[in-house]
N, C-alpha and C positions, 0 to 999 in steps of 0.2 A: 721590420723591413725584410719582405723575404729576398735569396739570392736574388731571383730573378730582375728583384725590380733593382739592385744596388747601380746599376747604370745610368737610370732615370732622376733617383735620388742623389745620387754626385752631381749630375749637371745642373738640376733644381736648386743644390747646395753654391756650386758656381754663381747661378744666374742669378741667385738672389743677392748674394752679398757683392757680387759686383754690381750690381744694379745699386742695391743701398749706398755705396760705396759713392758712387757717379754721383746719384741725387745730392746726398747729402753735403759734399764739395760744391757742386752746382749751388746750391741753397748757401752754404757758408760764402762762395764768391760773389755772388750775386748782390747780397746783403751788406757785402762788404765788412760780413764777419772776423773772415781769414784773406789778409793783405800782405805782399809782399812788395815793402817799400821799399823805395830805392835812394836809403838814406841810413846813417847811421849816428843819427842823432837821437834827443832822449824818446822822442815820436814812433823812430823807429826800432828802437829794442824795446818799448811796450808792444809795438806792434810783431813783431819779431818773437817775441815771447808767448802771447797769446795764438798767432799763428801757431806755433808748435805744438803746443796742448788742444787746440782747437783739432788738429793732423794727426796726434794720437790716438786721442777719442774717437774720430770719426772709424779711423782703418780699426780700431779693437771693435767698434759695436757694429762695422759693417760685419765684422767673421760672427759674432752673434749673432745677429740677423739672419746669416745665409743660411748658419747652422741649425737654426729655429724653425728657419721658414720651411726649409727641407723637409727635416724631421713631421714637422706637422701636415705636411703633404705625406710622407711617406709611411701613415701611419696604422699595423693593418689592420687588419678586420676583428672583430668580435671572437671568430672562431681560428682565429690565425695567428696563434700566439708565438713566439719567437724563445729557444732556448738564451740561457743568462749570456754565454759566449758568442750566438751570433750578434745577439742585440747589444752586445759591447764592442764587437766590432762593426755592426755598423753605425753607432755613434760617431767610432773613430773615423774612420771614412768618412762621414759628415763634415767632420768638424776638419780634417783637412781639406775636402774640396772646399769649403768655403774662406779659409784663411787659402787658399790659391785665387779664388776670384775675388776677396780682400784685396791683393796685390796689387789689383787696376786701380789704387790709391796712392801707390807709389810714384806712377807716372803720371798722374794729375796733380800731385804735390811738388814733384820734382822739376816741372817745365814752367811752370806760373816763377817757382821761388829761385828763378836762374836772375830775374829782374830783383832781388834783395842785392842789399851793398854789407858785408861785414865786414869790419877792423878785424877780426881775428882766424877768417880763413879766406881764402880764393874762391871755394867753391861750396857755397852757401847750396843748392839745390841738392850737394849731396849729404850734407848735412840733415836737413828737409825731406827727404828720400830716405835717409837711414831712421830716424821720429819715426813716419811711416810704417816702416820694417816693423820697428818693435811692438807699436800698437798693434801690425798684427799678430805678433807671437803673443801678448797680452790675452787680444781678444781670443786666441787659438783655448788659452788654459781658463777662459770666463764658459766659451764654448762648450767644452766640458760638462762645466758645470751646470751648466743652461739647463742642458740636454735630461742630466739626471733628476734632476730637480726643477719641475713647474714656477714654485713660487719664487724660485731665483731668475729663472728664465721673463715671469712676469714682470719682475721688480725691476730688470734691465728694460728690458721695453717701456713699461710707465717713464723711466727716470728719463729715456732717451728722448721721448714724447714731450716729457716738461721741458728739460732742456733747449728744446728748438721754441717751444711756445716764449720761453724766460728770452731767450736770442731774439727773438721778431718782436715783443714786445720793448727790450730795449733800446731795439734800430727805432721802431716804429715812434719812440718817445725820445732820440735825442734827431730827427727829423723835424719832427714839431717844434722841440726847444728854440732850437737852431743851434748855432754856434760850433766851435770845436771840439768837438766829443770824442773819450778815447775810447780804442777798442773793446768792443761786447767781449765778457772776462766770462769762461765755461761755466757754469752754471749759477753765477751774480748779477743782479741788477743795480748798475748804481745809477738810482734815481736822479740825485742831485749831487753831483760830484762839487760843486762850488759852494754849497751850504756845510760850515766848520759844524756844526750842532753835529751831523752826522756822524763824526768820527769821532773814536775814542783813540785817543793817545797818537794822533797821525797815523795811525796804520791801520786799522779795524775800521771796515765802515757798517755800524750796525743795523742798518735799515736790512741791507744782503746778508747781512749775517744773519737774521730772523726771518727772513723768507728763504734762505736756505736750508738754515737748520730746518723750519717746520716743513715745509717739502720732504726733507727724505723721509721725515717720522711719520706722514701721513700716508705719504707712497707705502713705507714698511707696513705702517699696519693696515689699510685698506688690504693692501696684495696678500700679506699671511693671512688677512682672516678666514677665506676660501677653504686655503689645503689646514688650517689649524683643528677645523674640526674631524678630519681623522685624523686620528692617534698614530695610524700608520705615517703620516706625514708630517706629523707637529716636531720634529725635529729640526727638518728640512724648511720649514715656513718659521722657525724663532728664529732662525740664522740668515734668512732670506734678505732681510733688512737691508743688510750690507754690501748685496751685488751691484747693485748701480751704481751707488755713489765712490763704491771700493774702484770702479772702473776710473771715476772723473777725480777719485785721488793720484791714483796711478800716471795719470795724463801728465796732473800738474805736479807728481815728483820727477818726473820725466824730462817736460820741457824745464824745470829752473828748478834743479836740486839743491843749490843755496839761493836764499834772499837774498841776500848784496849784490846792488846795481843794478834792480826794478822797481819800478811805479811803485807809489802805494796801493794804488786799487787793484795792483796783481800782489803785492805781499797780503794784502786781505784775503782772498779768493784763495791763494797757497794756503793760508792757516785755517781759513775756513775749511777745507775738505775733507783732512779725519776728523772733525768734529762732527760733519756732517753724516760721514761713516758708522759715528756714534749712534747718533741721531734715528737714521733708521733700524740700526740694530733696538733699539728702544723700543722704537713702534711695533716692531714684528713679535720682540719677546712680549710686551704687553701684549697684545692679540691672543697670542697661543697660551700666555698664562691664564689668564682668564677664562679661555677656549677649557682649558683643561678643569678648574675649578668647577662650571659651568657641569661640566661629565661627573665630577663627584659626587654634583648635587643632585645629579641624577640618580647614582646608584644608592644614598642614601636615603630616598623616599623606600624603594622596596622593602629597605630593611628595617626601617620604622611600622612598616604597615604587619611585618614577619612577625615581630615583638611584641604585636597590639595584643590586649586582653581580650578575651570574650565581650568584658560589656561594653568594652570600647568601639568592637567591631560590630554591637547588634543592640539599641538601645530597649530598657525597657519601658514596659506600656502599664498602668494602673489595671488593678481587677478588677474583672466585670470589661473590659473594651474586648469586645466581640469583632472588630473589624478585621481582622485574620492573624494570621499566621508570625508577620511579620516581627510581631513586637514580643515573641516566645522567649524568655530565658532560660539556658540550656537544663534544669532541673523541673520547669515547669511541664510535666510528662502525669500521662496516668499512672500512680501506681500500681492500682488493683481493681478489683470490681468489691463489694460487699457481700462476700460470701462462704465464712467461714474461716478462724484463723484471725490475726490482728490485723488486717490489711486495710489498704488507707486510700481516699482518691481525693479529687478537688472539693471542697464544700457547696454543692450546691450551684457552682460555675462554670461546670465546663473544665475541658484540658486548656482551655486557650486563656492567659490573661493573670491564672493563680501564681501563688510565692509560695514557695518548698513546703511550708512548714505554716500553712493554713491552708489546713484538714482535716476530717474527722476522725475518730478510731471506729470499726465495727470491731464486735465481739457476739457472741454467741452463748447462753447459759446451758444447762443440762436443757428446760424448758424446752427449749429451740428456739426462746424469743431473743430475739436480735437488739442489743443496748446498744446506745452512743454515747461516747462520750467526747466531747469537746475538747481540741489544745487552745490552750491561752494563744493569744494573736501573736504575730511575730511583733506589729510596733505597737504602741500604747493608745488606749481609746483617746482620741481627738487630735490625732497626728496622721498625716500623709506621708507616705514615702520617699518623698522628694525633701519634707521636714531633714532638720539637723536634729534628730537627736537619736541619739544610741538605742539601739533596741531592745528591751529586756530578756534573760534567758526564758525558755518556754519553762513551764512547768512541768515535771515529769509526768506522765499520765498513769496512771490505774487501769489495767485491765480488769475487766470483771468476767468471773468466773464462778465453778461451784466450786465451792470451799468446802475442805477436807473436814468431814466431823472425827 
């Protein structure tokens, strides 16, 4: 981001995470996600509870969002690369303009939640309003992280995407049911809240608890698979796992940092969420493990093929096959011509097709007549080469010559 444009990129960083900011409250009021009863009964501190976490999450993933979307708008050119210190300060600047237009969260949460009734303060909207606050100092230091790392930045976005799908889907199914359904729990779906099979031990409802765990482990490894195959990024994409769900943990130690005195479908949804945390850390580190494995077995072809023998790397051909070049093993060469001296060439076949050591000798007498004499064959009469059986040694040969009287 160069200076010039850091103007354009703040406001971009504003506009977007306040926009996120807007919608996403819209979206949770409307659905009647996030409610603030006017009651302080057991109805309404499930409701009251879920409200809170529901008001964290949003204001942390709106300052991501702004910070994101900025960023990706402001991103330069090919040939316009940015020194380490500017591009670290304008992250920075990013990531605070957008936790400022985060803020218009504050006052959307804080005017709705003036209609809650609490036993234990007067003024429940500032309570509600401070929730807010901190989700966006949360999403300020996820922003961050966003920024320097893709696959973290990725994995926040997918999670925040299921989440609202997991939300509509389970308005859209306790509509249908009918009857009295409790508040949509950050990212659980309880199906059938009146069927006992479901639960384990009154607190755990495992239908949610296995569509959540497997949610963030598929989110983790579809998102690191991308950045896992460069090695320059595969640290950044094992780890990546953990950003979304590490956000919707956050929420829920936030709004009810002890169990005692909530729902059981929100004491589920609390235990569920480092586990979940787990979960995608799972998926990302499988990805990139693999990714890596995957790279070794690439560099251990080359060096198999480094080690190969001659006749591994060039097979040979029977003698007598004239069809070229191809099938030459590395001694099958002319050695000589026949012209004086013990010198030796192929028998009668050509340079192409013979084996080292079937050949003939020339020699030469006083005379000048030229003798031959034959080497015993390298394998034994009525075997092939391709046969199993050991070869005999050649016989020595005999030169002939005139002999000394």
């Amino acid at each position: 981001m160069a200076v010039r444009g850091w103007g354009g990129s703040v406001a971009a960083a504003i506009g977007v995470a306040a926009c996120a900011g807007a919608a996403q409250l819209g979206l949770g009021y409307g659905l009647g996600i996030i409610t603030w009863l006017p009651a302080s009964d057991r109805a309404g501190e499930a409701a009251w509870a879920a409200s809170l976490a529901w008001a964290a999450w949003i204001a942390a993933t709106s300052t991501v969002a702004g910070a994101i979307g900025a960023q990706r708008l402001a991103e330069p050119a090919e040939g316009d690369r940015e020194s380490s210190g500017a591009a670290l300060l304008g992250r920075l600047s990013l990531v605070v303009a957008a936790a400022v237009g985060a803020l218009v969260t504050v006052a959307l949460v804080a005017v709705p939640a003036r209609a809650a009734v609490r036993a234990d303060t007067f003024s429940p909207q500032t309570i509600a309003a401070g929730y807010a606050v901190i989700g966006v100092l949360v999403g300020l230091v996820f922003a961050i992280w966003a920024l320097s790392s893709r696959s973290a930045a990725g994995n926040i976005i997918a999670t925040i995407g299921w989440l609202w799908l997991l939300a509509v889907v389970s308005v859209i199914e306790g509509v249908v049911s009918g009857g009295d359904q409790p508040p949509a729990q950050l990212g659980v779906w309880q199906i059938s809240s009146g069927s006992e099979a479901f639960w384990f031990r009154d607190y755990l409802y495992w239908p949610g608890a296995a569509l959540a765990l497997g949610a963030a482990f598929v989110i983790g490894a579809l998102v690191a698979r991308g950045p896992a195959a460069d090695p320059f990024h595969r640290v950044g994409a094992a780890v990546s796992g953990i950003a979304g769900p590490l956000v919707v943990a956050a929420a829920y130690f936030l709004a009810a940092p002890r169990l005692s005195g909530i729902r059981p479908e929100q004491v589920s949804a609390h235990l569920l969420a480092p586990y979940a945390v787990l979960a995608g850390l799972a998926g990302s580190v499988l990805v990139t493990a693999l990714a890596q494995r995957a790279d070794r077995a690439r560099l251990d072809v080359p060096a198999q093929r480094t080690h190969a023998t001659d006749d591994d790397a060039a097979p040979w051909t029977p003698a007598g096959d004239r069809s070229g070049a191809s099938g030459i093993r590395p001694d099958d060469r002319d050695l000589s011509t026949p012209s004086g001296g013990a010198d030796t060439e192929p028998r009668g076949r050509g340079a192409h097709g013979s084996r080292p050591d079937d050949r003939e000798t020339y020699d030469t007498d006083a005379t000048g007549t030229t003798r031959t004499s034959v080497a015993t064959p390298l394998w034994p009469e009525g075997t092939a080469p391709g046969d199993d059986v050991a070869p005999p040694k050649p016989e020595r040969k005999r030169r002939l010559g005139r002999r000394n009287s």
